[in-house]
N, C-alpha and C positions, 0 to 999 in steps of 0.2 A: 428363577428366570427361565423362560422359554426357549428353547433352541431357536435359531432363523429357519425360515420358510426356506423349501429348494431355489436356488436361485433363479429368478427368470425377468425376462425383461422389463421391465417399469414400462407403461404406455399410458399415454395423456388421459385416455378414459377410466384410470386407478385414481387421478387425482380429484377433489371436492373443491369445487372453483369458492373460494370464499366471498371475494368480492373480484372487482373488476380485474387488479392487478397479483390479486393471489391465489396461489392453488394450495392446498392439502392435499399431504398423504394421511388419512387418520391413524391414530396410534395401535389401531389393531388388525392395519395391512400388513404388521409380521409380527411375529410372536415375541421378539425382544428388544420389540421396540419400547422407548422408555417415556418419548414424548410425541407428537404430529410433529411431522414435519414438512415444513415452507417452503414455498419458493414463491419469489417474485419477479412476473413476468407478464407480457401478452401475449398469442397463442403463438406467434411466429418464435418470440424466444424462448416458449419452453417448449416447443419442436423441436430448436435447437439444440438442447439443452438434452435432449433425450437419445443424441447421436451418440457422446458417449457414455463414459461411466458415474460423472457425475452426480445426478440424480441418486443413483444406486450406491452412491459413496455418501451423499445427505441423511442418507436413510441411516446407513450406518452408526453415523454419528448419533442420530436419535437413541441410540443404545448404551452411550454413556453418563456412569452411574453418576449423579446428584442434577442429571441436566434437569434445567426449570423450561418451563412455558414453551419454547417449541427448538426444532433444527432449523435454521431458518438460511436461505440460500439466496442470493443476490440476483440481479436480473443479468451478469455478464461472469455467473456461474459455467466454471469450466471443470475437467477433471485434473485434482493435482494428486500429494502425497498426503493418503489417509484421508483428510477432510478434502473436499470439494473448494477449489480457487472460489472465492465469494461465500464462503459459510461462515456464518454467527453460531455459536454455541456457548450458553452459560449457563456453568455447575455451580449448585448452592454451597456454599461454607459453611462448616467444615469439611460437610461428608462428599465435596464434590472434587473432581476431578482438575490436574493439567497435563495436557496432553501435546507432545514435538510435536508432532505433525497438525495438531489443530494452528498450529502458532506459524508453522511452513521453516525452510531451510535459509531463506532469505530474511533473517530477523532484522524487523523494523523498515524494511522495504517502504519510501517512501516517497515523498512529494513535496517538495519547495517551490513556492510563489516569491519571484520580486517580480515588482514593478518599477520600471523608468522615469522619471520625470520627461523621457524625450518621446516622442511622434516617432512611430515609423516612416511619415512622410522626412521625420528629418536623419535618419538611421537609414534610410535607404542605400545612401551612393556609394556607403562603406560596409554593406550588409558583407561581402565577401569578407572583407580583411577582420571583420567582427568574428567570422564563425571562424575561419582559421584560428585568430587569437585563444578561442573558446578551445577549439581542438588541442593547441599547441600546451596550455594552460593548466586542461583539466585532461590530465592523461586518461586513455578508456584502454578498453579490450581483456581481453582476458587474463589474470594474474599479473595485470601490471603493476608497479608500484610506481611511487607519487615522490616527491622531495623530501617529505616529513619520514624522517627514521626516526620511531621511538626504541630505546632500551625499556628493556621491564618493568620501571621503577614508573618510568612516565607512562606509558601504557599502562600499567594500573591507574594512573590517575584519569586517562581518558575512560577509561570502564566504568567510573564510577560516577566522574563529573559529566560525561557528555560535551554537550555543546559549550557549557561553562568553561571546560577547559580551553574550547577554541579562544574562548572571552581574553582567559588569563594570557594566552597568545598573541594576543592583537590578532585575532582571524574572526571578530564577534563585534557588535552592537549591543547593547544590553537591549535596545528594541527586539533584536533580531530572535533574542531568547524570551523576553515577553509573548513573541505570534511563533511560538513553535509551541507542539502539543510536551506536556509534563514538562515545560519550561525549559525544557533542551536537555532532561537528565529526567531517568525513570530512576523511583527510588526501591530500595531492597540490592542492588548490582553486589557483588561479592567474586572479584576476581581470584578468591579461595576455590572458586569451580569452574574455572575454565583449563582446558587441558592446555599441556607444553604445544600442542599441533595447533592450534588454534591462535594460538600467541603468536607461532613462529608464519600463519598463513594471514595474519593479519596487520602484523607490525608493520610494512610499509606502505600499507594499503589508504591510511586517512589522508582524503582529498584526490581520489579518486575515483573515474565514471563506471568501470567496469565493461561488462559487454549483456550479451541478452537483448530483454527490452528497456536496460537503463538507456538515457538520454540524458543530453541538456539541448532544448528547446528555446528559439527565441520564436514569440510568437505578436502577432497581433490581437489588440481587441474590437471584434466585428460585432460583437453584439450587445446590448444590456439591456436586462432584464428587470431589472430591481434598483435604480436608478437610485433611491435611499442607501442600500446593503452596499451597492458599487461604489456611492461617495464616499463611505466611512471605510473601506476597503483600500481605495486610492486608485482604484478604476475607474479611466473612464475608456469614450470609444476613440478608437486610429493612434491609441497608446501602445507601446511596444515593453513586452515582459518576459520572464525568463522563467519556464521550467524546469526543476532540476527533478531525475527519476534515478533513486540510486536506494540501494542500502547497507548494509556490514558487511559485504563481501565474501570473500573466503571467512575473514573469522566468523562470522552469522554460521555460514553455511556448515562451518566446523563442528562450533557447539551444537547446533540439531542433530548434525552425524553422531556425534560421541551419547546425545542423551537417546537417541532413539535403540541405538545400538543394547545402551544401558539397561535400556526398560526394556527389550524382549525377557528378560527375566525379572523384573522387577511384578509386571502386571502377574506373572504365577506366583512369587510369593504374596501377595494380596487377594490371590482369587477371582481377580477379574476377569472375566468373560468378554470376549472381542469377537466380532466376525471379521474382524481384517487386523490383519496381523500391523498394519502398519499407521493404527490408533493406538499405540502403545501409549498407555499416561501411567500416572501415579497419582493418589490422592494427594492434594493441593498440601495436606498439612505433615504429610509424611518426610520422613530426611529426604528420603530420594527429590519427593516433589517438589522441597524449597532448597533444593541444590539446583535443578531444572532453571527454577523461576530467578532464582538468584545468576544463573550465567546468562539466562535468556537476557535478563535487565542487563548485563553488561555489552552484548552484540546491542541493546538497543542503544544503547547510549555511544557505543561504536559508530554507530549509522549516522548517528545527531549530530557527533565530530565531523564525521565525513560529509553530509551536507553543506553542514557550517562551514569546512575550508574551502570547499565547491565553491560555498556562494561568495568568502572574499575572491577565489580566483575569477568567477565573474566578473567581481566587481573591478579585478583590477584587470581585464580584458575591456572590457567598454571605455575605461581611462585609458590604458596604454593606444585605443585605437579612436576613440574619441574625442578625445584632451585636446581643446582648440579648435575645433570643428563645429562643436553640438554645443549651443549657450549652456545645457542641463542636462545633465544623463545617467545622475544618481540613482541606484537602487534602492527604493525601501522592501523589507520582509513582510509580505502579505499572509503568511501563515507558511507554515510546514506543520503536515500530516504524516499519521504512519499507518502503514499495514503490517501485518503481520504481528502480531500482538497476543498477551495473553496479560490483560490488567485486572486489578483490583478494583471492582466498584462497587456502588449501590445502588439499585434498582427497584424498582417497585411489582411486585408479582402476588397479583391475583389480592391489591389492597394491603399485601404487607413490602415493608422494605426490605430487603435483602442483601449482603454484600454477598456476591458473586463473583467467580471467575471468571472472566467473559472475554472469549478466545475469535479475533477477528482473523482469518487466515483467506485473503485478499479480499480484507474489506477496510472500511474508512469507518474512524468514528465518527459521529453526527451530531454532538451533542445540542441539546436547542436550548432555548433563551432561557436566560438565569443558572445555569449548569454550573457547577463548581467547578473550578480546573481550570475555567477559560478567563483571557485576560481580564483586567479592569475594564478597557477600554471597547471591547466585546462583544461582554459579557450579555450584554439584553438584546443584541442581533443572534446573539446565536454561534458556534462553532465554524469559521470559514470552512469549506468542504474541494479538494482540488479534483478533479477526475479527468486523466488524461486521455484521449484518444488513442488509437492505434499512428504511426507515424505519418506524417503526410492527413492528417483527418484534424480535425477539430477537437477542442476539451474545453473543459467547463468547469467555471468557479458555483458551488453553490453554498447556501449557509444549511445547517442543522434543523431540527424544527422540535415540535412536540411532539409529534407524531413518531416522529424515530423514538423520543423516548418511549412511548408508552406503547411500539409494536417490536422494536429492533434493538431495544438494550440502546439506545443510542448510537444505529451502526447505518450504512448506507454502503452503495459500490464503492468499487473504487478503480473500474475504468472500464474500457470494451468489450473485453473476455474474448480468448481467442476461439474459434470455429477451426482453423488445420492448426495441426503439430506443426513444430521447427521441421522435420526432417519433410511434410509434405510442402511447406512452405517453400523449402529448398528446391525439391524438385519442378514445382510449378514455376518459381519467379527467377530470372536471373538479377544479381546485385546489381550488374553493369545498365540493362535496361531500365531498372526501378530507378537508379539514380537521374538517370536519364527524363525519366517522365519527370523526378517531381521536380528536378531546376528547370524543367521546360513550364511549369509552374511559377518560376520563378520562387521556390524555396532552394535556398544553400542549402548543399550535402556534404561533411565533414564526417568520414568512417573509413577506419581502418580496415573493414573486413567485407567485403562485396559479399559471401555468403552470410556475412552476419545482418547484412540490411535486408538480405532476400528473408530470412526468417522474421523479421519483423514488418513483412507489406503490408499494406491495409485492407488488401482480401484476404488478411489471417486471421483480421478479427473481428468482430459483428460490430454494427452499427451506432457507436457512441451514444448519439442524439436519442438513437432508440431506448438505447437503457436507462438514459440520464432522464428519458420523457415517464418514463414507467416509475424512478422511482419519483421523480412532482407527482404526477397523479397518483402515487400512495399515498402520498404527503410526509415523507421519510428524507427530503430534501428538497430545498428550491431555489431555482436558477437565479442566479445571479448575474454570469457574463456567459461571455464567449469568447472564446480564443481559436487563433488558427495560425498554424507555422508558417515563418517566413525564412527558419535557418534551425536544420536539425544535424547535430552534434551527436555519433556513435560511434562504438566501441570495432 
C-alpha cells in the first residue's frame, strides 16, 4: 500500500459531482486510498463541510482495510474522533475491519419517538408544569445519576437484555420493544469485556438525560408529508409528541476509552497502516476485535435501557400532570433509532450479497420496505427514520427507502450537523439570552446549565430542512412529518 499524499487542503473543485446530491473524491486522489469516497450534499453544504477537518477525516477512512464500495459521508457531516460525525463505512467479512472511533464514544446515541393521543391545542394551559415534570422526572447534566442503582449482577442483565430488561421492570410495553431498532437488545453483548471503570461510571446512570446535545423534547406536528406513512405511524397534524435524545452515557463513553486506548497497539501487531492515529480498529474476527464488538453491544443495550426508563418517566410525567384535565394523553412508541453503531449485516455489492460490518458514526439506519429486522407491522413502509433539529429549530419523521439500500448500506443522517464548536458556541451566545428568545417563542425552557444551552443554539448548527431536503432528493429517505418544539428539557 501506498503512503498518503502530503497533506493539503481538500477544495470543492478535487471532488467529481456524481449526480445532483453527490460528490466524489476518486480512489486515486491519494495513494492509500482503498475506495471513493462520498459525500452527500448541495454546494452550500459541502462549503460547509470543507471549513473543517471532516472531509479530510472521510478520506481517511477510505483507507481502511476490507472497506467495500465507497466512504460515504452524510449531508450534516461534521468533524469528530477518527471518522467524520455522519460517516458510513462498511468492511467485508472476514478480512474486514472494526474500528472505536468509527462506532464514536457515545455508544448507541439515539432517538425515541412517542406520540400523545392529546392536541397541543389541549396540552397547552399546563405546557409549564409538563416540562418542569419532565425536568424534575428525567434527571440531566452531567454525571448525574437517576433512582435506578443496579449491583453487578443486574447490570449484567441490563447489558445483555437491553430494553427487555426495562420490560421485566415494568418500565416497558412489549409494543414499545416491537418499534425500537434490534428489538430493544443488540445481540453478541458479553459483559466478560467491559472494564471495573465502566461498570462503576455507569451503574447509576439508566434513566437518565445527561447534558451535551441530549434532550427530551415536547414538540408539535406542523406538518405532513406522507399522509399514508403518518397514518400507520400514529401521526397526525396539531398532535403533540415527545423526543427523547440520549445515549450510554459515561459507561458508552468508558468502553470507547478503554478500546481505543487498547488498540494503539493492537493495529502494530496486525500491520495495519493508518494515517490517523485515532482509526485505530482490529479485524472484526480477531480476539481483540470480538472483545470490541462484544462490549460495544453492551453500552448499546445500555442506552436501549436508558431510553426505555426515559420513556416510562415521561409517561409518568404527562399522568402525574395531566390526569383529570386532558380526556387522552397516552403515549404510544413510534420507533426508537440508533446511532453510533457498528452492526452485522447483509448487503448487496456490486450483484453479490455480502455480510458486512457496517459502522454508522452519526448516522441513522434507513432501512427500506421489506428489510428484515423491522417490525411485522412495518415492515413494507419501510424503517421509521427520527432526525432531530438543532434546539429551538424543527425535526423530522421520515421512513427508509430502496434507495438507501442500494446506495448507503441502508444508512441516512441523522440530524443538523453542527457549523461552531461548543467552546465558540459559548462565546458567541449567552444561556440567559437564548433562553429568553425561545420562551418569547412561546417554547418552555427546563436546563440546568445556562452555558450548556448556549452550546447547543441553533446558530451552532446548519439547516435541518436543508439536510433532510438533500437527502429525499437522493432518495435515501422520505419525509414523512414535521415537528417543531413547544418545550425543551436540558441538562
Amino acid at each position: 500500500m501506498g503512503k498518503p499524499a502530503p497533506s493539503r487542503a481538500i477544495a470543492k473543485s478535487d471532488f467529481r459531482r456524481v449526480s445532483e446530491q453527490v460528490w466524489e473524491l476518486p480512489r486515486d486522489f491519494r495513494d492509500d486510498m482503498r475506495a471513493p469516497a462520498r459525500l452527500y450534499a448541495d454546494e452550500a453544504l459541502l462549503e460547509a463541510a470543507l471549513t473543517d477537518n471532516s472531509v479530510e477525516q472521510l478520506v481517511n477512512t477510505s483507507t481502511l482495510p476490507g472497506i467495500v464500495k465507497y466512504a460515504i459521508a452524510m449531508p450534516d457531516i461534521h468533524q469528530g474522533y477518527g471518522f467524520p460525525i455522519g460517516g458510513v463505512v462498511a468492511t467485508r467479512l472476514p478480512q474486514g475491519i472494526i474500528s472505536p472511533g468509527g462506532v464514536g464514544y457515545d455508544i448507541n446515541c439515539g432517538v425515541r419517538l412517542l406520540a400523545s393521543e392529546a392536541s397541543v391545542e389541549e396540552i397547552s394551559p399546563f405546557l409549564g408544569d409538563l416540562a418542569s415534570a419532565l425536568y424534575h422526572n428525567c434527571p440531566s447534566g452531567v454525571g448525574v445519576h437517576g433512582e435506578i442503582k443496579l449491583q453487578d449482577a443486574e447490570l449484567d442483565k441490563v447489558l445483555v437484555e437491553g430494553a427487555r430488561w426495562a420490560r421485566r421492570r415494568g418500565l416497558a410495553r412489549d409494543e414499545d420493544l416491537e418499534h425500537t431498532e434490534e428489538f430493544g437488545a443488540m445481540p453478541g453483548a458479553d459483559p466478560e469485556y467491559v472494564s471495573h471503570r465502566a461498570r462503576e461510571r455507569g451503574r447509576g446512570q439508566i434513566g437518565t438525560l445527561g447534558a451535551g446535545n441530549h434532550f427530551i423534547e415536547v414538540d408539535a406536528v406542523t406538518a405532513v408529508y406522507d399522509e399514508t406513512a403518518a397514518e400507520r405511524l400514529g401521526l397526525l397534524p396539531g398532535q403533540a409528541v415527545v423526543q427523547i435524545h440520549c445515549g450510554s452515557r459515561g459507561f458508552g463513553h468508558q468502553v470507547c476509552e478503554d478500546y481505543v486506548a487498547r488498540f494503539q497497539k493492537t493495529v502494530h501487531d496486525y500491520g495495519i497502516e493508518l494515517p490517523d492515529r485515532e482509526l485505530v480498529c482490529a479485524p472484526f474476527e480477531s480476539e481483540e476485535g470480538q472483545q470490541y464488538f462484544r462490549a460495544m453491544a453492551c453500552a448499546a443495550n445500555f442506552a436501549f435501557a436508558n431510553r426505555q426508563a426515559l420513556a416510562h418517566y415521561i409517561r409518568r410525567s404527562f399522568e402525574e400532570v395531566l390526569a383529570g384535565k386532558v380526556p387522552a394523553f397516552d403515549l404510544h412508541q413510534v420507533y426508537d433509532i440508533a446511532h453510533n453503531m457498528a452492526k452485522i449485516e447483509e448487503h448487496e455489492v456490486g450483484g453479490t450479497r455480502m455480510q458486512l460490518c457496517v459502522h454508522r458514526k452519526g448516522a441513522t439506519r434507513a432501512f427500506g420496505p421489506g428489510s428484515p429486522g423491522l417490525p411485522d407491522d412495518l415492515r413494507d413502509l419501510g424503517q421509521p427514520v427520527l432526525i432531530p433539529g438543532s434546539m429551538g429549530t424543527a425535526s423530522y419523521v421520515l421512513i427508509g427507502t430502496r434507495g438507501s439500500m442500494e446506495q448507503t448500506f441502508g444508512s441516512t443522517c441523522h440530524g443538523a450537523g453542527r457549523v461552531w464548536s461548543r467552546t465558540r458556541a459559548k462565546k458567541t451566545v449567552r444561556g440567559q439570552d437564548l433562553r429568553q428568545e425561545l420562551e418569547s417563542r412561546g417554547i418552555a425552557v427546563r436546563a440546568g446549565s445556562m452555558p450548556g444551552l448556549a452550546e447547543e443554539a441553533p446558530q451552532a448548527y446548519k439547516d435541518v430542512s436543508r439536510v433532510v431536503d438533500v437527502v429525499e432528493r437522493a432518495g435515501i429517505g422520505k419525509k414523512v412529518a414535521r415537528l417543531e418544539p413547544i418545550a425543551v428539557v436540558k441538562g
